[in-house]
N, C-alpha and C positions, 0 to 999 in steps of 0.2 A: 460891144456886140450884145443884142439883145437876144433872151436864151427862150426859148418857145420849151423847152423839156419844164415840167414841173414835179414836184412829190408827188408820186401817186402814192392816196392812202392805201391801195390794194397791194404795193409792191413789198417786195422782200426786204427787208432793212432786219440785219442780224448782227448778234455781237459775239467778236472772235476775240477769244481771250489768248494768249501763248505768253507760257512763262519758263525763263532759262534762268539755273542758277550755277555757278561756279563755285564750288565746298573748296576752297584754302586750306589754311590751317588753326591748328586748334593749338592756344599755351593756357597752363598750368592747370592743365585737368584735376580736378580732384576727385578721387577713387572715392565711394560710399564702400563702408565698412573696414573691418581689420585685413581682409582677405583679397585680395584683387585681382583679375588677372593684368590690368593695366592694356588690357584687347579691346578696341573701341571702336567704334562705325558711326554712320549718321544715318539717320532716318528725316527725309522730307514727306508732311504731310499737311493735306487740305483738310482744315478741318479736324476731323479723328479719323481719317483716311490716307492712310498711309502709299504715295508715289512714289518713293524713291527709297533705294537702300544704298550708301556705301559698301564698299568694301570694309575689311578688317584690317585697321593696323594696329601691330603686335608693339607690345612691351615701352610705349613712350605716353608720358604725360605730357608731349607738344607734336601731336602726331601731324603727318602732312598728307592731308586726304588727296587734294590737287586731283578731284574730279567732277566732270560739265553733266546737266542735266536739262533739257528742253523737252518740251511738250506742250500740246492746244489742252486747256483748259474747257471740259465741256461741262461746268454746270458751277455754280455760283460758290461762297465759300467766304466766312468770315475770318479767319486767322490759316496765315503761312505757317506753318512750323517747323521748326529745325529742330530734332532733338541728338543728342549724342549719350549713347548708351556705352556700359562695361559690358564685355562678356562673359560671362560667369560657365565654366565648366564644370563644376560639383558643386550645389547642383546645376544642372542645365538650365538657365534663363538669365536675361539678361534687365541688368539695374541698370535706369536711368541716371545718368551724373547731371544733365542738365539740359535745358532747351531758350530756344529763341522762335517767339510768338511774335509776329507780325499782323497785323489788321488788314485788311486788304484795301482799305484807304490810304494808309499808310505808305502803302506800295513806290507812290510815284517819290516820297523823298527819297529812296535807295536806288532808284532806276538805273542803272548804267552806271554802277559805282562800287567799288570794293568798300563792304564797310567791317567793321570791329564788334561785332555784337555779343555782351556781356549774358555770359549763359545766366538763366533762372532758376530755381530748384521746381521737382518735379514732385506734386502732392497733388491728391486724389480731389480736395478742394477747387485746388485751380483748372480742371482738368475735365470743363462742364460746356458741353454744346447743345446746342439744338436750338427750338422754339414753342411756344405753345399759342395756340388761338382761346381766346376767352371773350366769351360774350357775357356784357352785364348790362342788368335793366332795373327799372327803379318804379315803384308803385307806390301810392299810399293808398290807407283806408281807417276812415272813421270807428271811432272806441266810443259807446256812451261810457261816458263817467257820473252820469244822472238822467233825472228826467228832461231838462232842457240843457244841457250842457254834454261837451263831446268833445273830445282830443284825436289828431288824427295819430297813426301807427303805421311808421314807414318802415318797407320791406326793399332790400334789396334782392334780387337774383344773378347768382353766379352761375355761369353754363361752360364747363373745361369742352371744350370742343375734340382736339385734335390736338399732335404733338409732332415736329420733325426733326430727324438727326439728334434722336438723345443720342447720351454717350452708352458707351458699350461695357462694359466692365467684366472683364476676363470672359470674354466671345458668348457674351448674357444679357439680355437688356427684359426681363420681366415688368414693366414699368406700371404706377399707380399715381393718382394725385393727391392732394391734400390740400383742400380751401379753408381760409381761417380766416374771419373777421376781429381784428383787434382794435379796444376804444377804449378810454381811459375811464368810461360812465358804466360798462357792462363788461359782463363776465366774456373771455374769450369763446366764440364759436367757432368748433373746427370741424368739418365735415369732409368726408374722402371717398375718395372712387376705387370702384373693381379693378382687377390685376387684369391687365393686356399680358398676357403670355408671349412672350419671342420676339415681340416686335416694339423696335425703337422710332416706331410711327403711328403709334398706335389712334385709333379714332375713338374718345369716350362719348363724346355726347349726353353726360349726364350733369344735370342743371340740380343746384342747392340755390336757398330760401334762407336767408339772414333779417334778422330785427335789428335795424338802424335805434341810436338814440331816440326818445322821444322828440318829439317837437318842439321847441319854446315858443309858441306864435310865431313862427315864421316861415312866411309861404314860400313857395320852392317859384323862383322868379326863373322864368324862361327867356327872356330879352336880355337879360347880362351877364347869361350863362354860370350865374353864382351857385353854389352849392350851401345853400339855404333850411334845408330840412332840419337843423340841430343848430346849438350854437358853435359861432367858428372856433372854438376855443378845443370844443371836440373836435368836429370834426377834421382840424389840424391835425388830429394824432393818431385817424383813425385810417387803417390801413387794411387793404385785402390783399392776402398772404397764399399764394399759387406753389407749392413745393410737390418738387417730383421725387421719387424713391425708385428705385429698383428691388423687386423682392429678391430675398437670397437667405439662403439655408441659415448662414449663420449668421445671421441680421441686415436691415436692409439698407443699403448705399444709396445716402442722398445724390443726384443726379440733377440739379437746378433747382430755380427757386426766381421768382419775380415779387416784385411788392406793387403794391400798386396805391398811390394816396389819394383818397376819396375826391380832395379839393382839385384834381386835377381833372377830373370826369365832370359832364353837362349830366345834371340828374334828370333832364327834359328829354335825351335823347337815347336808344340803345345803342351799346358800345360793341364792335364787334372787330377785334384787331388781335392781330399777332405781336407777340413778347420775347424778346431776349431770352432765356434763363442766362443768371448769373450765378455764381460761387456765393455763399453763406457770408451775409455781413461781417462776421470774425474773420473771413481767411484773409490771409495777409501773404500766402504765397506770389500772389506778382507782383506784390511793393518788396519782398525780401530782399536784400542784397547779398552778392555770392562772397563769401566772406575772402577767399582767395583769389578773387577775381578772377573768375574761368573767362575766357573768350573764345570766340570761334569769328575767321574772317570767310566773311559770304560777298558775292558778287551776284548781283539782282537784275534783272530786266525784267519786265512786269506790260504787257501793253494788251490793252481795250482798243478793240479799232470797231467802230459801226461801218459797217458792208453797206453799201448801197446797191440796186440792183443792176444790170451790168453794164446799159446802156448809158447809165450816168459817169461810166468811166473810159467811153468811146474817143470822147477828143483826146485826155490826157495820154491814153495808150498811143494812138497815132503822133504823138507829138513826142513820145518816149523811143516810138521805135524808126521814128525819122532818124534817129543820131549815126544811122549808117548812112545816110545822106548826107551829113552836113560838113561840111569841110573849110574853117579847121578841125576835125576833131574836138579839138580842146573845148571848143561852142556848140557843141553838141550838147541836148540834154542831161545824157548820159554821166560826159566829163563836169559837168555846172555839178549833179547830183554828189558827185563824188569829192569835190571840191569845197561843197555846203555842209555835207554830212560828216561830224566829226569820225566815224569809229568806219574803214573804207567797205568791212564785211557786212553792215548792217546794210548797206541801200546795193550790195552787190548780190545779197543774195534774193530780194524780187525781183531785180532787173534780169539775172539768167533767167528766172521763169520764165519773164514774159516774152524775151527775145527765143528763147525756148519752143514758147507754147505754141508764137510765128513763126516757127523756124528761118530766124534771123538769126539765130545765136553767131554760126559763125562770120558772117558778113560780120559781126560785131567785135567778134577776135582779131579778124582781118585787117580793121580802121584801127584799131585800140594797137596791134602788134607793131606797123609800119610806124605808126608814132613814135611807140617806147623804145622800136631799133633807131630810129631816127635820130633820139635824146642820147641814146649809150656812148659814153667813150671806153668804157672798159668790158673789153670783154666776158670775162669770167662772172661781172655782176647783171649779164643779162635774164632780165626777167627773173632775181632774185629777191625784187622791195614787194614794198606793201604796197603793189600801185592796184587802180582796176582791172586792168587786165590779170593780175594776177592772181587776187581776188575773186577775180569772176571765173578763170578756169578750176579754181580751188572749189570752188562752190558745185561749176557743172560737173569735175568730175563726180562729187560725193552723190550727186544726183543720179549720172547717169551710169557710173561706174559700180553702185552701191553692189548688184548680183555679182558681177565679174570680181571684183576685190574678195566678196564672200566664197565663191567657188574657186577663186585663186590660192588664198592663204588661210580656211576654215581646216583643210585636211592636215595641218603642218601644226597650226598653232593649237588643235583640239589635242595633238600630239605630247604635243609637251606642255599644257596642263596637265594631264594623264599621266606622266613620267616624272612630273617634276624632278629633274633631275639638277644636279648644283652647277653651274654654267659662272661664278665669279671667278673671274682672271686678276681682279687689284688683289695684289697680298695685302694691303691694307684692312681688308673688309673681308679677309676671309674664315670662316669660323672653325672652332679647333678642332674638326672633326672632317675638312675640305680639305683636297689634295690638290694640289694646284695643276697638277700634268693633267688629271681624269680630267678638272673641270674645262681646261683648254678643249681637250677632246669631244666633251659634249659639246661645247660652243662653236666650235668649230664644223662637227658635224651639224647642228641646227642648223648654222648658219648656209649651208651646204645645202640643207634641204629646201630654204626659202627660197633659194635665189633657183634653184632648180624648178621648184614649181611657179616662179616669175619667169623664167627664162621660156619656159614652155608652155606658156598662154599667149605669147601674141598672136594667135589664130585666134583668140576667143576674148580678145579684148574690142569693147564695142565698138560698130561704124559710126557712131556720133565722137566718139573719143581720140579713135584713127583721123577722124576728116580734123579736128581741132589741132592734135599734133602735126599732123601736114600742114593747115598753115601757119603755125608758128615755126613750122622748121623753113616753109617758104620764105618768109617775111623775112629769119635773121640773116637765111644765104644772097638775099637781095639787096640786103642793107648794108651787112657785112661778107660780101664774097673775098675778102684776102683770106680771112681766115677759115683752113680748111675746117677745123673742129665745132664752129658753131650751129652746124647742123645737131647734133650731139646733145650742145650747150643748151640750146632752147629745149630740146623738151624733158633730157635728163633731170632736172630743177622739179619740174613738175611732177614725172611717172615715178620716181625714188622718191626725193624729199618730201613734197606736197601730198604725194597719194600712196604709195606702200609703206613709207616708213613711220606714216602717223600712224596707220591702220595696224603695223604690227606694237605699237606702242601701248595703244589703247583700244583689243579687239571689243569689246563690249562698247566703246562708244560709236563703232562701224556697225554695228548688228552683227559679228562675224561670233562673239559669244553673248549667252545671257545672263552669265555668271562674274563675278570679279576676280581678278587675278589676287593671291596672295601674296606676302612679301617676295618667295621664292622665286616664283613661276615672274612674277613682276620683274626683276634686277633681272632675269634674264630675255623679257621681252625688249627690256630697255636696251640692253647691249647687243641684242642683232639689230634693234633700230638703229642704233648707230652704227653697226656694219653697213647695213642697205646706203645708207646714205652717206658714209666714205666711198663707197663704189661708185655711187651715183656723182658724188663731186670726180672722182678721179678717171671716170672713163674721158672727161675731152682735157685731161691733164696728162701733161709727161712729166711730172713731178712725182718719186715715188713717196712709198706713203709712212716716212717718217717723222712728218711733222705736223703732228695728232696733240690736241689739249691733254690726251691722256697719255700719256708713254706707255702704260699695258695693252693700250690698243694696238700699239705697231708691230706686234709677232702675229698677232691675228689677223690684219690685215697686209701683212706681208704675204702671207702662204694664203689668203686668199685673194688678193687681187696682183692675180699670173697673167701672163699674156694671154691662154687662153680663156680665160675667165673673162676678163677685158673685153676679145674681139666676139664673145657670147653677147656680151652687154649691147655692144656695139651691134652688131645683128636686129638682136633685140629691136634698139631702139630704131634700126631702119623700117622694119618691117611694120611697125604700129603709125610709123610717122608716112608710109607708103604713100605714092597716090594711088595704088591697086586696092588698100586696103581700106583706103578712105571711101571706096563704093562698092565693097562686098559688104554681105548680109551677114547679121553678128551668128555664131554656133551657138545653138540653144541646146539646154542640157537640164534638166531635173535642176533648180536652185534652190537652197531651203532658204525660205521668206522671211518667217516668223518662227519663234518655237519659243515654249515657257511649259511651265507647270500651273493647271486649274483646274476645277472640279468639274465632273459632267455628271449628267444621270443617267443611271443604264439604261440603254434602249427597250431591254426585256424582249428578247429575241425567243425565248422561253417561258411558256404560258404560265409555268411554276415561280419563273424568277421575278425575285425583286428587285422592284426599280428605288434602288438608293443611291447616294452621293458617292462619288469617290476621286481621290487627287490624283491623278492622271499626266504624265507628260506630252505634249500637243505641238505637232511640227507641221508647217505649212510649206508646203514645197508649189514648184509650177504645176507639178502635174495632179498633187493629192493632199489630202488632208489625213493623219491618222493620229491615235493615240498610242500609248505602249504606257506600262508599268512604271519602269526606268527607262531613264533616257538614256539612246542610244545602247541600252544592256540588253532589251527585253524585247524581242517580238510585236510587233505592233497587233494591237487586241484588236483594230478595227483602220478601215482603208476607205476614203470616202475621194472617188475621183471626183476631180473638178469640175467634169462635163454633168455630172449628176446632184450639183448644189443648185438648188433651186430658187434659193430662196436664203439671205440672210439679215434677222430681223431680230432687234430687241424684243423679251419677253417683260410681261407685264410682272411688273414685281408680287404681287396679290398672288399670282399660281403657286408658289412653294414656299411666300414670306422671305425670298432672299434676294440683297437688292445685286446689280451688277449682270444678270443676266440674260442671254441671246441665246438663238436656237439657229441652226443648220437647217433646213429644209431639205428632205432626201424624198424621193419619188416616195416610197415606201412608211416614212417616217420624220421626225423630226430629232435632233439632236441636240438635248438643252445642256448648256455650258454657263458655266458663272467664274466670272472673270474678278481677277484681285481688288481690283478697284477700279473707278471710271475711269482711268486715262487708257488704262491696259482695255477695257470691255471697249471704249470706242477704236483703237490702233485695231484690234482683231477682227471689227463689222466692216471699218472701213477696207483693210485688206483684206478681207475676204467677199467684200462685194465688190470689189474692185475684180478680182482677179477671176470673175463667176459672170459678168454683167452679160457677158456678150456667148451666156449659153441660148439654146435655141431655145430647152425647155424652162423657162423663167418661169416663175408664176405671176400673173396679175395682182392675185389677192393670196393673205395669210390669215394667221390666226393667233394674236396679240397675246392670247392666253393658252395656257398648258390643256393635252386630254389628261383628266386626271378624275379617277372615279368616274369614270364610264360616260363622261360628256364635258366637251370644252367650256374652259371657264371665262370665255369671252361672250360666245353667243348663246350658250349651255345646248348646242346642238350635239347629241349623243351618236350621232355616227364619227366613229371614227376619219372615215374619209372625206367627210363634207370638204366642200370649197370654202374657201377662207370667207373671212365678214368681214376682212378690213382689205385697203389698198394696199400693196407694195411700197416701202419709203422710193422716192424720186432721189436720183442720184447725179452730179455736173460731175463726174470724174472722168479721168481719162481711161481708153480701154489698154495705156500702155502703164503697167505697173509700175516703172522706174520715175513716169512724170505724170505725178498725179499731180497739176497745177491749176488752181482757181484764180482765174487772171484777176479778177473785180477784186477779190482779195490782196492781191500783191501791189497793184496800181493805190488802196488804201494803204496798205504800208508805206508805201514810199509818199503817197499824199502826208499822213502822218508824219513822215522824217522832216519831210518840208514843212510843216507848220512848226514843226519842235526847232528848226533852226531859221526861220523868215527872216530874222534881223541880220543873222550872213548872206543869206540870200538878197537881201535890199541895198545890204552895203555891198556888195557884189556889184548889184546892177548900178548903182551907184555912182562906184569907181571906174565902171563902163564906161558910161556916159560922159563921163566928164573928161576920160580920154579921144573917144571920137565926135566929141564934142570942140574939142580943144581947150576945153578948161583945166585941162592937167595932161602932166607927160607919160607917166606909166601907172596900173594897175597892180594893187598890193596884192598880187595872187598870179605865180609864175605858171598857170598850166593856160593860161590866156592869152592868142595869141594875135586875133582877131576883136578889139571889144565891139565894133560897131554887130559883128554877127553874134556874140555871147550876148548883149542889152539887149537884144531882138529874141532873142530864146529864153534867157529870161522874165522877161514881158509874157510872151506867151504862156512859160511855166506858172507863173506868180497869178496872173489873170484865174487860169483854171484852178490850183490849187484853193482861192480865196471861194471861186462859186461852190468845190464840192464843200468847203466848212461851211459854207451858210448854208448848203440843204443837209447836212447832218445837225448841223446846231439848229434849224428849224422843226426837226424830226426829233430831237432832244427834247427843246421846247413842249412840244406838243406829247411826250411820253410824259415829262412832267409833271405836265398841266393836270393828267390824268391819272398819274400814282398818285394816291393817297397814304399817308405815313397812316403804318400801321396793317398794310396789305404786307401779302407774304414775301413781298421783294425786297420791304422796306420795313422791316418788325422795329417797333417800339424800343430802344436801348435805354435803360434809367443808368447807365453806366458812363453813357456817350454823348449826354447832352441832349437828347433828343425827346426826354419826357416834359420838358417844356410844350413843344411841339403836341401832345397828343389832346388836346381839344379837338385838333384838326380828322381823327382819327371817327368822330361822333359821325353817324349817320341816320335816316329816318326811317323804318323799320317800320 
């Protein structure tokens, strides 16, 4: 089929980066110093920008973090880093034990894989970001050395331009440069630039004037690019030396350093390219080896996907969301996808979007459920494997369930971190200071409290959630009508096991906290998670519940799982699996969204007051936005309803010299906010223009920069109230908060899955064919039950995924063709192999 769609160069082609790491564990720590507390966390960070904190765990040199981290990467970033910190209580700071530095090429050998990485030690040398821009140009000019005779006198010029992402050194960056010409014939020249105060981006702009060796007759040849001015001998040796410093009271901290060799530069041409900085020729910190061999095991997923615009992913969607059409099943799309894709949650969770975002999702439960009842011979393991269907309801609930879970178990679990109170029931493990009756009691009251406020939400558990439950409890009673408990069986697996009992396991990785559980509060999250989900196995059981891997479990769950506890459950779970409730409208109630700690500026509601910085707790709820003091302690200073956001926009970093920050737009005012770091400043524009888009009073246009000193630093128009100079950011999201889903996005993921595994996909269709072919008797792949209809879908899938790689590899191409090494995307590495390459950086000026 011949495709009439072609690239447009005017179209949107973007690149979405998302990265997920899994922290394991960590053996044979080595504490720095005599003193230790042996209390240790992880820190993930891009660059010197720190995403992610662990938790604390106390008193082990083999601590086991065993916790997940995901997020969209919105801006570029040379080195992953892992590092793993002591914490130090007297005095208060915490020493680094060691880190793991990954390159962000490097990325795809770890991809989808637990690996062992050998911590590195942590010195101030190794410990050097950023880039600098340097333009150099080259002149000569004639010297009489008599009346008829004359030697020429070459001059080079060095221009430090600009500088990005220095590093920061104890929340400081005062930065300066330093040019130095060294050569084996003349005295070194070293010439240096004015101090940029506060800013690790600084722009100098200031050009030095260096005396190359004389001459020895030899002309500066421009046809074979040689560096001819001197003889080769020098200027083999002769080197331009770029070092950055930071100024600082009690002397100043080297911060990078580039070299650059003469022979490598066109002296015919100006050079005008960005540079790596690197660590100081002597440091040896990333060759050191950890003499006790610390380790840390990380689990990496790392994916680049280029977006195309959305038309270009029209057939493959409609060919994705036929699979509620295709019958067998198994020759659906869907099942092929699931079947080719080694890991079954990776291609399950685009495919909920999209069937999603069509509202097919359930028609897809439906075809998927009647199958899996279809395949079951035992009851009790219905809908308990790793299949898609199960898969994929794991996915829509975290989707669609994400508010209802938060306002279901946020009031319980916020409880008892606050109380931490001792809830260990194994005498094994209990400390010599735990009484074993109190802690049954706490536990058992906990336990009392969850299942109480689970018990009394199925009025407020959503109509997309309800209608899913309904047909999976339809599907097992049609399948299996002998048995009367399989009503029960189907969705109990999922509402216990799959969706409350994770969520009380691990509230911060549901958004339900933003803080980490400690050891305490932890060992007692853990063992109501395993309450919820003895209850959840034992409601369509008449087994009682003596036979538990743990034997201290079965006094706790004798006295609570009573007959009337039981026919609660049982209720419960009719009620959500209704067909009445599968088409009411869900109870909507205040939910909090978002919440953290960040800095704002004071509004200055008073002509006297000062607008200064201050750390601030920030909760987003449906209905408002406020701050307070302390969280959840303090009164909220300030109440910013929903209907009144006008407007949420990145500010230009230039207004106050801080990067990370966005403003609120309020009729009245604007409300500047600076967020920890980019992954957090993007999650709070997006949910907050999310949840604002569809006010009446939007604004068209904003104002990219702050009023500051009596007129905006965008347009420098002095009235306060002017109308903005810039347009509004354009937004594809959805106005429904729970599904914020970019179809053209998810359709490349799963384009993606399929080019990473084509060779199952070929020997797939392969084995098809040679089945209803008749060249062979059976197909090495049991979910196939039809080949002639899987080769045909197949076909079509393989067809479409080959044309979008050839219009992303031709969009590749043609980015290529036109980066030039040595532009800001692609800076010069003398580190990496890449200053071979920088002739090609030469331009004509």
């Amino acid at each position: 089929m011949t495709r009439k769609l072609k690239m447009n160069p005017e179209g949107i082609v973007r690149l979405e980066k998302r990265l997920r790491l899994k922290i394991g564990e960590a053996k044979n720590l080595c504490f720095p110093g005599p003193v230790s507390s042996q209390d240790t966390f992880c820190v993930v960070s891009l660059d010197q920008e720190q995403i992610f904190r662990t938790g604390i765990h106390e008193k082990s040199n083999n601590p086991l973090y065993s916790e997940e981290f995901e997020c969209s990467v919105p801006r570029s970033f040379r080195y992953l880093s892992l590092y793993v910190y002591d914490r130090e209580r007297f005095p208060r700071r915490d020493v680094p034990i060691g880190k793991v530095s990954i390159r962000r090429e490097e990325l795809a050998q770890h991809h989808g894989k637990d690996t062992w990485f050998t911590l590195t030690p942590v010195d101030a040398d190794t410990e050097i970001h950023g880039q600098v821009r340097l333009e150099i140009s080259f002149n000569n000019k004639k010297k009489l050395t008599g009346p008829t005779s004359s030697v020429c006198s070459y001059r080079m010029k060095a221009r430090v331009r600009s500088c990005n992402d220095l590093t920061i050194i104890n929340d400081q960056c005062d930065p300066y440069a330093t040019v130095t010409l060294s050569s084996p014939t003349r005295s070194v020249q070293k010439k240096r630039t004015k101090v940029c105060k506060e800013n690790n981006n600084p722009q100098f702009e200031e050009e030095f004037s260096f005396e190359l060796p004389d001459s020895t007759n030899l002309p500066i040849c421009s046809d074979t690019h040689s560096f001819a001015i001197c003889s080769q001998n020098d200027i083999s040796r002769t080197q331009l030396k770029v070092n950055l410093y930071s100024q600082g009271i009690f002397g100043d901290a080297f911060i990078g350093g580039v070299k650059i060799p003469l022979t490598s530069l066109d002296p015919c041409k100006v050079h005008d390219a960005w540079y790596v900085l690197r660590p100081r020729c002597n440091s040896s910190g990333l060759q050191r080896t950890n003499r006790v061999n610390s380790s840390i095991r990380i689990g990496i997923w790392y994916n680049e996907d280029y977006v195309l615009p959305a038309q270009y992913y029209q057939n493959l969607m409609n060919i994705i969301l036929n699979s509620t059409t295709i019958s067998p099943i198994s020759s659906s799309p869907a099942c092929v996808f699931a079947d080719v894709v080694p890991h079954t949650r990776d291609i399950a969770k685009p495919l909920v979007k999209l069937f999603l975002d069509n509202n097919k999702f359930v028609s897809m439960v439906v075809a998927l459920a009647f199958s899996e009842c279809s395949g079951t011979s035992e009851v009790n393991t219905l809908f308990r494997g790793n299949s898609l269907l199960t898969k994929s309801v794991d996915e829509f609930m975290k989707i669609a369930g994400s508010r209802y879970l938060i306002e279901t178990l946020k009031p319980v679990i916020d409880q008892i971190f606050d109380e931490r109170k001792s809830c260990e029931i194994d005498s094994s493990k209990l400390r010599p200071s735990d009484n074993l009756t109190n802690n049954f009691g706490n536990l058992y009251y906990y336990c009392r409290q969850v299942l109480s406020a689970i018990l009394s939400s199925s009025l407020s558990c959503p109509r997309r959630m309800c209608e899913v439950f309904y047909t999976l409890k339809n599907a097992a009673v049609h399948s299996i009508p002998e048995c009367n408990d399989v009503r029960y069986i189907a969705v109990s697996g999922f509402v216990f096991l799959r969706f409350f009992a994770p969520a009380i396991l691990a509230p911060k990785l549901f958004q339900i906290r933003s803080d980490n559980a400690d050891r305490l509060v932890d060992r007692t999250l853990k063992l109501i998670s395993k309450a919820v989900q003895s209850l959840g196995n034992q409601v369509a059981s008449q087994t009682k519940s003596g036979s538990f891997k743990e034997d201290f479990m079965s006094p706790l769950m004798n006295k609570l799982a009573d007959k009337a506890t039981i026919d609660y459950l049982k209720k419960f779970l009719d009620i959500i699996s209704s067909a009445d409730r599968a088409h009411v409208h869900n109870i909507e109630a205040p939910i909090v969204l978002k919440e953290g700690v960040m800095t704002k500026r004071a509004q200055g509601r008073k002509k006297l007051g000062m607008k200064n910085f201050k750390r601030r707790y920030f909760c987003l709820t449906t209905k408002e936005l406020y701050y307070a003091k302390m969280r959840e302690r303090d009164r909220p200073l300030c109440n910013i309803a929903i209907s009144d956001i006008r407007a949420v926009e990145r500010l230009e970093e230039n207004s106050f010299k801080m990067n990370f920050m966005f403003q609120v737009v309020q009729p009245e005012r604007a409300l500047y906010i600076q967020a920890n770091n980019c992954v957090e400043e993007k999650e709070w524009i997006n949910i907050l223009t999310k949840i604002c888009e569809n006010n009446s009073n939007r604004l068209d246009t904003y104002h990219p920069g702050a009023f500051v000193n009596g007129c905006w630093q965008c347009c420098k128009n002095s009235q306060d109230g002017a109308a903005g100079c810039a347009p509004v950011s354009t937004t594809l999201i959805s106005s429904d908060i729970a599904l914020d889903i970019d179809s053209s996005y998810e359709c490349q993921k799963i384009n993606s899955l399929l080019l990473a595994n084509i060779d199952k996909l070929d020997k797939l269709q392969c084995d098809c064919g040679a089945v209803y072919t008749g060249s062979s008797q059976h197909v090495n792949c049991k979910i196939v039950e039809d080949p002639k209809s899987c080769f045909g879908t197949i076909k079509l899938i393989r067809n479409e995924v080959c044309y979008l790689d050839s219009i992303i590899q031709q969009y590749i191409r043609k980015q290529q063709e036109t980066m030039k090494i040595g532009c800001e995307e692609m800076p010069i590495d003398y580190d990496s192999g890449v200053e071979h390459l920088s002739v090609s950086v030469t331009s004509d000026d």
